[in-house]
N, CA, C and O of each residue as an XYZ file, in Angstrom:
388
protein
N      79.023    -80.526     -7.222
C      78.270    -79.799     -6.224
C      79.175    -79.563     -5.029
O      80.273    -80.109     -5.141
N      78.992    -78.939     -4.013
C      79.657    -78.002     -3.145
C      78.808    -77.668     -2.196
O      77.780    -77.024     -2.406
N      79.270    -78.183     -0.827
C      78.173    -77.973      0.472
C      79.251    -77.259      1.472
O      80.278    -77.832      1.836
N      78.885    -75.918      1.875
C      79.556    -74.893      2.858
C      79.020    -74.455      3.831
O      78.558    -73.329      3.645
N      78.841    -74.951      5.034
C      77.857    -73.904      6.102
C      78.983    -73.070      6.905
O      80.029    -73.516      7.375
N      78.580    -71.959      6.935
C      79.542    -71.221      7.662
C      78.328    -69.720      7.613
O      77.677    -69.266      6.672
N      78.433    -69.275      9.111
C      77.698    -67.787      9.174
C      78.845    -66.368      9.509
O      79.652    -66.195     10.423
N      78.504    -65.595      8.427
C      79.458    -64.404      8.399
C      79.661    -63.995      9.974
O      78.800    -64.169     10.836
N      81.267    -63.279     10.250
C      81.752    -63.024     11.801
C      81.168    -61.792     11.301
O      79.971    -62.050     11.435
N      81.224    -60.693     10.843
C      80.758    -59.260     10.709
C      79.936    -59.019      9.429
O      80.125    -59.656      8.392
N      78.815    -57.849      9.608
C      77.739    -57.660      8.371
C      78.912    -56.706      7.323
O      79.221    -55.521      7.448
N      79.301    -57.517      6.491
C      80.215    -56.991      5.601
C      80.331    -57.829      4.331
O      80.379    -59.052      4.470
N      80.391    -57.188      2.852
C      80.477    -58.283      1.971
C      81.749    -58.826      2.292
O      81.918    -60.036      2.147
N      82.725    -58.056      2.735
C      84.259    -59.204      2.125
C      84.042    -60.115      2.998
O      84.771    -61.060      2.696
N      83.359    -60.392      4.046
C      83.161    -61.272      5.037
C      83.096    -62.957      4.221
O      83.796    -63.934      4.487
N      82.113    -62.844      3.287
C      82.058    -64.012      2.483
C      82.471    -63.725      1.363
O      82.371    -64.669      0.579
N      82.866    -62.886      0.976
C      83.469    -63.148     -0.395
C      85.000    -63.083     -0.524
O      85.521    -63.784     -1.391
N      86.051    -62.019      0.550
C      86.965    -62.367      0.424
C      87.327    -63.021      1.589
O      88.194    -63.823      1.242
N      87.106    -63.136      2.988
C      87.704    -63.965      4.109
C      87.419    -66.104      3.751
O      88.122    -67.100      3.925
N      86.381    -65.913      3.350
C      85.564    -66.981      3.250
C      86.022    -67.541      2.352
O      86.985    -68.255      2.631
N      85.575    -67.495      0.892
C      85.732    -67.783     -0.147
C      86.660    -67.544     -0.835
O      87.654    -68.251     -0.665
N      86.709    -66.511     -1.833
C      87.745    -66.389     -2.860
C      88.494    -65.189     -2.510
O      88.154    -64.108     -2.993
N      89.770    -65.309     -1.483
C      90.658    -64.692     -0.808
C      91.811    -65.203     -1.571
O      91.976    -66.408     -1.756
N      92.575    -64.332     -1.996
C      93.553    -64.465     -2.556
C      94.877    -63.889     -1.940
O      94.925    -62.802     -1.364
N      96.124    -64.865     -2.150
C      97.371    -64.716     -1.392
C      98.843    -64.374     -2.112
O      99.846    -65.059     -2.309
N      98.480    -62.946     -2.419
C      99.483    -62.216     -3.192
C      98.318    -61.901     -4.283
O      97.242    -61.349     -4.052
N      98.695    -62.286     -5.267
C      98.230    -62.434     -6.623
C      97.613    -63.643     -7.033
O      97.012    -63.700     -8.106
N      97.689    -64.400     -6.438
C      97.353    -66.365     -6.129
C      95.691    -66.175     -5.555
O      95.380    -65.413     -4.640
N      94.910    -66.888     -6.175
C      93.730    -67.118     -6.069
C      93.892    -68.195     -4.661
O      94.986    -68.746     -4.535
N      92.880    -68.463     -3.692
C      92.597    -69.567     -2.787
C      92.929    -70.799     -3.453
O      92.457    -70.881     -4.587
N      93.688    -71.889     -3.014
C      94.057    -72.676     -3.228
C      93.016    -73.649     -3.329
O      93.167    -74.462     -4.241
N      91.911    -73.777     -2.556
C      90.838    -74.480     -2.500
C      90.083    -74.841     -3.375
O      89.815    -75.978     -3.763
N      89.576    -73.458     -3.836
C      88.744    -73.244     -5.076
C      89.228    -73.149     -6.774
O      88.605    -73.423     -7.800
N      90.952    -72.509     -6.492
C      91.428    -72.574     -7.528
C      91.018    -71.607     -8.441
O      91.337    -71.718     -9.625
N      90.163    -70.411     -7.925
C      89.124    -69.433     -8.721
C      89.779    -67.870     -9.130
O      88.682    -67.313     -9.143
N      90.136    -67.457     -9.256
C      90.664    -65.869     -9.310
C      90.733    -65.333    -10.268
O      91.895    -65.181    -10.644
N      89.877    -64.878    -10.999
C      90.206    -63.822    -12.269
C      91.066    -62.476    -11.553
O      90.968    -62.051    -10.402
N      91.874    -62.017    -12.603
C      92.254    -60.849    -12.417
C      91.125    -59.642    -11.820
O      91.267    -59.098    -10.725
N      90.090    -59.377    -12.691
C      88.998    -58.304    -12.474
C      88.058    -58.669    -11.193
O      87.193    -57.972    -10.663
N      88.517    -60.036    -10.849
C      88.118    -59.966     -9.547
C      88.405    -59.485     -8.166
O      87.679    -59.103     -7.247
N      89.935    -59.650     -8.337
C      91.128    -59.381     -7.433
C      91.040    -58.032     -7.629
O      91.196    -57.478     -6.541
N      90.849    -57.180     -8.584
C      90.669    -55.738     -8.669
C      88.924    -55.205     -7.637
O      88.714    -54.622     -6.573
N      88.235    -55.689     -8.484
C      86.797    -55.149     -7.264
C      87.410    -55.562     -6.012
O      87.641    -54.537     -5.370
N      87.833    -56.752     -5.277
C      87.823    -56.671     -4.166
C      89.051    -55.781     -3.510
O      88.850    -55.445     -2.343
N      89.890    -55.494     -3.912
C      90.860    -54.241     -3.648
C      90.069    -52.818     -3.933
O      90.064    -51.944     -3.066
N      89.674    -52.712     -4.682
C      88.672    -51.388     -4.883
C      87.942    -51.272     -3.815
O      88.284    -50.335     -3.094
N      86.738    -52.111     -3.324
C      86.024    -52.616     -2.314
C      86.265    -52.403     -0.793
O      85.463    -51.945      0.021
N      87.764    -52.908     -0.541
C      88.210    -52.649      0.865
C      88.872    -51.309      0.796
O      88.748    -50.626      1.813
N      89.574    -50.775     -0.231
C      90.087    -49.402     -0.293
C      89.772    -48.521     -0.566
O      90.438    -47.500     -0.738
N      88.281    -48.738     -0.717
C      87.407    -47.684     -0.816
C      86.808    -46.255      0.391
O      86.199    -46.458      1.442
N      87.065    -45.372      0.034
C      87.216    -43.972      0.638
C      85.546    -43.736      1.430
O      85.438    -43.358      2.597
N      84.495    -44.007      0.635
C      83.374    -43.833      0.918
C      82.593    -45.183      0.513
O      83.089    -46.119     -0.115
N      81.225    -45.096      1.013
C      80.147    -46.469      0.969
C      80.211    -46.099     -0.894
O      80.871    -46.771     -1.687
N      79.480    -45.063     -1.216
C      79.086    -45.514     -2.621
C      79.948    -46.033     -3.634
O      79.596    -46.651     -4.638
N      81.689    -45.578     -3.113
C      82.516    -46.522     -4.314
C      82.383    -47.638     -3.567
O      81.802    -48.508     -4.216
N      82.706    -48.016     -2.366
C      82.587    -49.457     -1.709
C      81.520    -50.211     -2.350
O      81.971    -51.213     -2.904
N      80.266    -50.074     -2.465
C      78.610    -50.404     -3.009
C      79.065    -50.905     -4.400
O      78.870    -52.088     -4.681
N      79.769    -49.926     -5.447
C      80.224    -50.532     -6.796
C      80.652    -51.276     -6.525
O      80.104    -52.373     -6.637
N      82.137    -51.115     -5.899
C      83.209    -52.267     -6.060
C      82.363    -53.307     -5.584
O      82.111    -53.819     -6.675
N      81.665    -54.076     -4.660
C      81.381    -55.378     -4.139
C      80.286    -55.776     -5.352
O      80.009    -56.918     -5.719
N      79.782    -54.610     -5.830
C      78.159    -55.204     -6.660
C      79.203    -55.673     -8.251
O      78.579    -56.297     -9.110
N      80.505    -55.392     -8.502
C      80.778    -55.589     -9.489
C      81.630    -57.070     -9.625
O      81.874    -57.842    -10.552
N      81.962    -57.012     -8.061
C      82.668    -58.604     -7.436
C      81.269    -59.507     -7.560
O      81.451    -60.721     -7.655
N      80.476    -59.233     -7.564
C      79.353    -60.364     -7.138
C      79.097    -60.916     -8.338
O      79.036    -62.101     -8.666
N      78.825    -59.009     -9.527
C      78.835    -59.659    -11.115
C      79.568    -60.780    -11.574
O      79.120    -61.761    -12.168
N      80.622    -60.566    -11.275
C      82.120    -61.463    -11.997
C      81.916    -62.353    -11.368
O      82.653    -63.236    -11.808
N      80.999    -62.963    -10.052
C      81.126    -64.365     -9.296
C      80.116    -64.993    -10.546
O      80.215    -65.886    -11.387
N      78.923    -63.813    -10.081
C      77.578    -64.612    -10.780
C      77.471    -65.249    -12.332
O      76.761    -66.175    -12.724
N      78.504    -64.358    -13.129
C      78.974    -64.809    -14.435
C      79.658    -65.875    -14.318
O      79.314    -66.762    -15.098
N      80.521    -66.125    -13.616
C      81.224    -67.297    -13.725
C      80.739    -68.634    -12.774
O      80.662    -69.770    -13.244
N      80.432    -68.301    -11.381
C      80.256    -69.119    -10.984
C      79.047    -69.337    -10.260
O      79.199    -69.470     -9.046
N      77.924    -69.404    -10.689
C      76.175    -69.565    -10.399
C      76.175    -70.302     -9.566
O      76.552    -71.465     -9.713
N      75.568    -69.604     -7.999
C      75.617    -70.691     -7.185
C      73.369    -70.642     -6.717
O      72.375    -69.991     -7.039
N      73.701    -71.656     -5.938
C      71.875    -71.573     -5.408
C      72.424    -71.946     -4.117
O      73.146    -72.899     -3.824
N      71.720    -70.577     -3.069
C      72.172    -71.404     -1.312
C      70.918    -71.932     -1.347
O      69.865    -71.529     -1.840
N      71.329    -73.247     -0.521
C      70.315    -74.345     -0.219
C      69.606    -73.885      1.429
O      68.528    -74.414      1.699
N      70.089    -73.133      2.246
C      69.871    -73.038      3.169
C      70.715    -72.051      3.851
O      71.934    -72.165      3.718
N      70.139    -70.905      4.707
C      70.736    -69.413      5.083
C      70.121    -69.531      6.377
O      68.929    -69.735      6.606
N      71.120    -69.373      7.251
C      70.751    -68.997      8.838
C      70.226    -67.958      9.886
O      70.910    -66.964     10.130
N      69.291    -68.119     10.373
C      68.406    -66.763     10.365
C      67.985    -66.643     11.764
O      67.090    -67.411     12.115
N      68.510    -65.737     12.722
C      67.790    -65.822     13.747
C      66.258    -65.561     14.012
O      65.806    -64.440     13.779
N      65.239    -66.825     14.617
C      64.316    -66.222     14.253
C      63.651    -65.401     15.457
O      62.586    -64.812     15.274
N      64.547    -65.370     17.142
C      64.057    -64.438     17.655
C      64.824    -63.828     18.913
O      65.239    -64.703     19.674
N      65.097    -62.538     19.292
C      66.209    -62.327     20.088
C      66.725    -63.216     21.523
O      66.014    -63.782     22.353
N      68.177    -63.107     21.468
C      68.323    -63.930     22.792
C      67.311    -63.558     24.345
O      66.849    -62.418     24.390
N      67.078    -64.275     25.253
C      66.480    -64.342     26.303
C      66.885    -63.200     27.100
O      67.525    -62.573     26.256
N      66.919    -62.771     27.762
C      67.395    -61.846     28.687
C      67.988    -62.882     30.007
O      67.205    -63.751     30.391
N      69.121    -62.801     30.571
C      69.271    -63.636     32.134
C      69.587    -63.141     32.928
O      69.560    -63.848     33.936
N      69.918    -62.203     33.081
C      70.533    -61.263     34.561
C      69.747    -59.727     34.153
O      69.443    -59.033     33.183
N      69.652    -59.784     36.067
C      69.008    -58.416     36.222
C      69.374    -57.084     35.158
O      68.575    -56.532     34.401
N      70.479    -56.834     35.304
C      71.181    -55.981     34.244
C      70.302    -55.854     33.558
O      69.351    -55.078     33.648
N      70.666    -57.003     32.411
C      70.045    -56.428     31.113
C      68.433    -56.328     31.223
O      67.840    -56.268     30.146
N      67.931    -56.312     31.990
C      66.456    -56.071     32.230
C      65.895    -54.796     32.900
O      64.780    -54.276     32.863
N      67.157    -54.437     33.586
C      66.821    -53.455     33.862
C      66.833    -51.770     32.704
O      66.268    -50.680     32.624
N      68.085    -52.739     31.896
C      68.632    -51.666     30.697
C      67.630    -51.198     29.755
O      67.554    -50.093     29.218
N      66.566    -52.620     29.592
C      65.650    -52.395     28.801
C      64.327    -51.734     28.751
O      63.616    -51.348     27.824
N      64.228    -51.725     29.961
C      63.232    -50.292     30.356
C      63.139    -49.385     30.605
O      62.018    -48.894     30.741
């Protein structure tokens, strides 16, 4: 078993799948995990070098395939804001009306 808390820096898949997790250095899978298929290392190059969203959309949904085949995970727990920050200075109070 395997316990990771960490919340993505930007709304992006490579955020957790290649910064995070299975980032690979050259051709070398993460040392950590020890994980890298070839056809993985391909979606996520497809993925970031992708021209438009809908090849981007394949490439990550086909990285997720190749995780979910190989490596089945269950998050135990996902971080969720449950309501916007406070407002504290005039500024932003004034911005909002």
């Amino acid at each position: 078993m395997w316990l990771l808390g960490w919340t993505c820096d930007w709304p992006g898949p490579d955020n957790f799948l290649v910064t995070a997790f299975f980032h690979f250095q050259g051709d070398k899978p993460n040392p950590e995990f020890a994980y890298g298929p070839a056809d993985l290392k391909a979606a996520f190059d497809k993925g970031l070098s992708a021209a438009n969203d809908a090849d981007a959309k394949a490439a990550w949904e086909s990285a997720q395939d190749i995780l979910a085949r190989d490596l089945p995970t269950v998050p135990l727990v996902h971080s969720k804001r449950l309501r916007p920050p406070a407002r504290t200075s005039k500024a932003s109070s004034a911005r909002a009306t």
